[in-house]
C-alpha positions, 0 to 999 in steps of 0.5 A: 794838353795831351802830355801832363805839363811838367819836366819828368827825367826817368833815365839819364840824357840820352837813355838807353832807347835813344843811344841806341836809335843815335848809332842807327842814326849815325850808321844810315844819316849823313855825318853833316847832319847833326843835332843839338840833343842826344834824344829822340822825340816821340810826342810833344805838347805846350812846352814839353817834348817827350823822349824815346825813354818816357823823359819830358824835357821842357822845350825852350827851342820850338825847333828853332822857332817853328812851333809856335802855337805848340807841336800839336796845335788842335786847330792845325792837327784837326785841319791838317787831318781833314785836308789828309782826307780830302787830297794830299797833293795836286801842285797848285801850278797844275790845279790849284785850290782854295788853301793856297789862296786863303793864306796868300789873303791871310798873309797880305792881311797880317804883313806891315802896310795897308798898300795891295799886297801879293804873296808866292808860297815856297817851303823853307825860309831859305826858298823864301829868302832866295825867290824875294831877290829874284823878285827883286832883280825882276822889278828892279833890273839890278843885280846886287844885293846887299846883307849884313854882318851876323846874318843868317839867311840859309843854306842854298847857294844863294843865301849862303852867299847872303849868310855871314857866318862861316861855320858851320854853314859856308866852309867847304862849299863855295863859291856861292853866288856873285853880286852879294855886298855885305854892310856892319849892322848895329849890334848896340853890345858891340858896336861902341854905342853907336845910336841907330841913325848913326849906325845906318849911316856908316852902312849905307855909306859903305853901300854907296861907296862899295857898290853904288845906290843905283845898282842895288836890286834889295837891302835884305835884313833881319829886324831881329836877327837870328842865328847870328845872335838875336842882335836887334839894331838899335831904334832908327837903324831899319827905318833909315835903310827902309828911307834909303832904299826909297830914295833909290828905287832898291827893294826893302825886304825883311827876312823875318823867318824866325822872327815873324808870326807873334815870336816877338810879340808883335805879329812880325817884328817890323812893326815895333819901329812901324817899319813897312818892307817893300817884301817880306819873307815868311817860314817858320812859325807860318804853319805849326810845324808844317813845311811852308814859307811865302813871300809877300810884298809890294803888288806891283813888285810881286808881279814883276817876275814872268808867269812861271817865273815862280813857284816850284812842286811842293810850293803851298802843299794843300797839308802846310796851307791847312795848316797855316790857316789853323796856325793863323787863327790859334795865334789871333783867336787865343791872343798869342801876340800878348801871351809872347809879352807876357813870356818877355815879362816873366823871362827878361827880368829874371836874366837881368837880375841874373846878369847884376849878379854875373859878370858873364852875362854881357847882354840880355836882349830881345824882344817877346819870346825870342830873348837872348844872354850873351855870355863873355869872359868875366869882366870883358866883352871877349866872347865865351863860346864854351861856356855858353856850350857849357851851359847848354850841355848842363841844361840838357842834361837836366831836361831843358832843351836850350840852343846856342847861336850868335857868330861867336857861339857865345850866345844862349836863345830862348824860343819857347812855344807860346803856348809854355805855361809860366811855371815851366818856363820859370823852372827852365830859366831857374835851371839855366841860370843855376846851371851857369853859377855851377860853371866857374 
């Protein structure tokens, strides 16, 4: 590690260096682009993030779940200096290069599922997200898609339109797009106890009904779900999805943008109910901090589309391919896989002591280092929005970066890099759960 692995406060959250860069940013940024912390980064490493003011924050957030491997990974630091070296750019449509074929290879290796497999590289999750269901529509020759309640697949027209949550994200900037249905998902906390089959039932009696099993071109879901709260359906409800469309020739994709690439302590979250989408959509955690997303799937789906039909400039830069492969190799090669159990070992059973003690916490949930705490009202399952912000704020202040999420905002994330040691993660949960005994 570069930066000495230990949480450092030399000034007060934000210090003087960062509230003045926080007024530049204000007077030349667009307002709609907030952040969740008053400071400004200058370096980071494992599990630290270095302020403008010399302040080291322990980082539980991995920018939303993209610093996997660590924000300076050597592998991806050494391949991305190389690749520098040799090009920066030729766009793989023009003239293509090595890079982008190694991680399509990498990708139809590591997705769930033996069958041949093909892969398209694009640059964010939500691009991911969006050229899966042309994808679809393309193999299929429908037209509706159908989502789920709590979801978050992005911000372009389309999967806004896929996106269930209005605020922040929809309000103002519709209309989206047509022929997007959305179904109740199984949320275990919040859905009466339903079991997953049962669950998988009344979607799909939903879909049926509302839109029709022979006009669906893709079900897309998230196999943990993200923004909307870290909501993982119960056992039994993706395999039934996964069987329906099946049964009725629709696309099975996995948006597993924030929940792919060892995040849950599997590779990808598919495989803990050995489910095999027909498409899976990468970003994220793909290439340790570089811009890069994919779609990888079914090959004769894949090919469906027309030449051209895909791709875009920056699809599969040569830098984020670089990086990719570094990323691959760091998580296989220093077994990041079991290093995201071990942090579900050390993270889990301390909130559910916590929530023993705590009538607050309504749910702890998750899976490897993707763990979440719902927080409620004292004795019920009302959502608590501002205490959970109450937290986050407590917590920030005291050099723990820690994010919200969850359709209610009630809901507290942990995301830490893999490569956190234990005892910074131990003191960041110690402060976070102190943090929320202080908050009557």
């Amino acid at each position: 590690m570069t930066i000495e692995q230990r949480r450092i406060l030399k000034t007060a959250i934000p210090g003087p260096i960062s509230a003045e860069l926080m007024a530049r940013k204000q007077a030349a940024v667009a307002a709609g682009v907030g952040t969740t912390l008053p400071v400004f980064a200058v370096a980071a490493d494992g599990g630290v993030v270095v302020d403008a003011d010399g302040n080291q924050l322990i980082d539980l957030g991995s920018g939303i779940a993209v610093t996997t491997v660590g924000a300076r990974a050597p592998r991806v630091v050494d391949a991305v200096k190389a690749q520098v070296d040799a090009f920066t750019h030729t766009c793989f449509m023009i003239t293509p290069y090595e890079g982008y074929v190694a991680v399509a290879e990498a990708l139809n290796r590591l997705t769930p599922g033996d069958h041949e497999k093909r892969t398209a590289l694009f640059n964010s999750g939500a691009e991911a997200v969006e050229n899966a269901v042309k994808i679809a529509r393309a193999y299929t020759g429908r037209q509706a898609v159908v989502v789920f309640d709590h979801a978050y697949h992005g911000r372009t027209n389309l999967t806004l339109a896929m996106t269930a949550k209005n605020q922040p994200y929809k309000r103002g900037f519709g209309p989206f797009a047509a022929e997007v249905y959305r179904a109740p998902v199984s949320y275990p906390y919040r859905d009466g106890g339903l079991d997953g089959a049962t669950a998988a039932a009344r979607a799909l009696d939903i879909i049926e009904k509302q839109v029709g099993g022979t006009e669906v071109a893709a079900v897309v879901i998230e196999p943990i779900q993200g923004e909307g709260g870290f909501v993982e359906p119960a056992p039994g409800f993706l395999p039934a999805l996964a069987e329906w469309c099946r049964a009725n020739g629709a696309v099975f994709v996995a948006d597993e943008v924030q929940s792919g690439f060892a995040r849950t302590g599997d590779m990808f979250a598919s495989n803990h109910e050995g489910v095999v989408p027909d498409l899976v959509a990468t970003a994220k955690g793909i290439a340790g901090g570089l811009p890069l997303s994919a779609v990888t799937g079914r090959a004769e789906i894949m090919d469906a589309p027309q030449v051209g039909g895909l791709g875009g400039t920056y699809g599969g830069n040569p830098l984020a391919c670089a990086a990719a492969l570094a990323a691959i190799e760091t998580i296989e090669a220093d077994g990041l896989v079991a290093r995201a159990r071990q942090i579900e070992e050390l993270i889990k059973p301390r909130l559910l002591l916590a929530q023993k003690e705590d009538d607050r916490i309504g749910d702890v949930r998750g899976r490897g280092a993707m763990i979440a705490v719902e927080l409620v009202q004292p004795g019920t399952s009302e959502p608590a929005p501002e205490l959970a912000k109450a937290v986050a704020t407590a917590c920030h202040q005291q050099g723990i970066i820690v994010l919200t999420c969850g359709t209610y905002g009630n809901v507290l994330r942990f995301l830490p890099p893999l490569t956190i040691t234990d005892d910074l993660l131990i003191e960041a949960l110690e402060i976070v759960i102190a943090s929320l005994r202080e908050i009557s």
